[in-house]
Structures are given as C-alpha cells and as structure tokens.
C-alpha positions in Angstrom: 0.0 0.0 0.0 1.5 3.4 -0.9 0.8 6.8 1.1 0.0 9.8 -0.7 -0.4 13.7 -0.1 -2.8 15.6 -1.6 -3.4 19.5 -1.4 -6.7 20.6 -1.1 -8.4 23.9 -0.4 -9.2 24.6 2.9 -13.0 25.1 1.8 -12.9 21.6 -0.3 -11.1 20.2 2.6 -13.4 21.8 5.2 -16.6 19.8 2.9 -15.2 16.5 2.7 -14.2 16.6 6.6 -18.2 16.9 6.9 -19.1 14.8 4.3 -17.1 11.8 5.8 -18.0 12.9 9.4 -22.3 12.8 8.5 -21.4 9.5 6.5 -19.2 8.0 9.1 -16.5 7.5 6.9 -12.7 8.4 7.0 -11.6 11.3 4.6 -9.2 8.7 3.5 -12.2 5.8 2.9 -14.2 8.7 0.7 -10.8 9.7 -1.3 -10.1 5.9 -2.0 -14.0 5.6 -3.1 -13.8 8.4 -5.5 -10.1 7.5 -7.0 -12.1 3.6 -7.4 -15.0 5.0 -9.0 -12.9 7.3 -11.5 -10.7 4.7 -12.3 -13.7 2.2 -13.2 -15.5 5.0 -15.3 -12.5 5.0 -17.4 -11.6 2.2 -18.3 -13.8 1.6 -21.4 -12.2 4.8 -22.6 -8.7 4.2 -22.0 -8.9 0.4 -23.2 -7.9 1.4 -26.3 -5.0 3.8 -25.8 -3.5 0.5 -23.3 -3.8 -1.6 -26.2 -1.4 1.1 -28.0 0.7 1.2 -25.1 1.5 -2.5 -24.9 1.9 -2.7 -28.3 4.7 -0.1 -28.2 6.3 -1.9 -25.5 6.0 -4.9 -27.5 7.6 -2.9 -30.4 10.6 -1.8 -28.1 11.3 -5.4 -26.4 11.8 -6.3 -29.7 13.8 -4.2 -30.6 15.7 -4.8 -27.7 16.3 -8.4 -27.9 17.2 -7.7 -31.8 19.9 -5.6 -30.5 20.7 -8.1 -28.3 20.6 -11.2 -30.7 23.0 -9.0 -33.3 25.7 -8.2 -30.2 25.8 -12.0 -28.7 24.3 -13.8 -31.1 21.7 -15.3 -29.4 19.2 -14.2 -26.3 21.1 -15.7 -24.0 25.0 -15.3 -24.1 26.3 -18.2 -22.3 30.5 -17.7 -21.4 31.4 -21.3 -22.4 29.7 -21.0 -25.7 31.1 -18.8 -28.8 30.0 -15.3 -29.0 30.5 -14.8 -32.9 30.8 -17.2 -35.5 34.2 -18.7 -35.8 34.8 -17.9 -32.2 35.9 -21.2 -30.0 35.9 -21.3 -26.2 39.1 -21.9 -24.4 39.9 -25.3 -24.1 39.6 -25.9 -20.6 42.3 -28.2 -18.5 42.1 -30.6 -15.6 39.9 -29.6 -12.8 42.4 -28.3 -10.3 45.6 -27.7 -12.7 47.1 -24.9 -14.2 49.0 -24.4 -17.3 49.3 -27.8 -18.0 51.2 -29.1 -14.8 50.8 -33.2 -13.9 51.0 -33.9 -10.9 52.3 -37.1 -9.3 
C-alpha cells in the first residue's frame, strides 16, 4: 500500500471533513472511493490507448532483444559457448591444474 499527499483547499477540505463525518466515513475511505469510481469510469475509454501502449512496449522489447541477438548472437549469451561465429571457447584443463602441470 503506498501513502500519498494531496493539497486541497481549505473550503474543499473543510466539505469532505463533513461529508465523511455525517457518513461515518474516514476522509481517507471517501478519497479511496472516489479514485475507485474514477478509475472504473474510465476504463472503457482508456482500453484502447493501453492496447497502444502494450503494443509499443512490444515494439521496443523487440527491438531490444534484436539488438541483443546481433551483439551476442543469441538471447542468451552463455561464457562457455562462442560469441560470434568462428569464435571457440578456451579449451579448458584438468579440474584443479594450471598451465598444463601433472601432478604425481
């Protein structure tokens, strides 16, 4: 839950303070009411501009893993694996030598 701070006029203010106190409600309870009931009224009407906003953000992941893909070569870039064609990991040794040392 967040907490918020709203300005109001001290008339406005002064009204909703009687409001809540003849309904027996918080100021907070009628604020959260009203911000519900706006938010419901406009969905309908703003259904079609989140469509256009998750299709952009469609547009730009794309893009993004494109970008991606053409730097690594793949979505994942894994550090054992070649990062560009013709690329070859290091060869790896023994578990627990180095350089090539035997030991007896």
């Amino acid at each position: 839950m967040k907490t918020m701070a709203i300005r109001l006029e001290d008339d406005l203010h002064a009204q909703l303070s009687l409001v809540a106190s003849l309904e027996g409600q918080t100021v907070t309870d009628i604020i959260r009411s009203a911000v519900e009931a706006y938010i419901s009224e406009r969905k309908a009407e703003l259904s079609s501009k989140a469509d256009q906003a998750l299709a952009e953000i469609e547009r730009e992941a794309a893009a993004r893993r494109d970008a991606i893909s053409a730097l690594f070569g793949g979505t994942n870039p894994d550090p054992d694996q070649p990062q560009a064609p013709g690329d070859q990991p290091e060869p790896k040794g023994p578990r627990g030598r180095r350089g090539g040392a035997t030991s007896s």
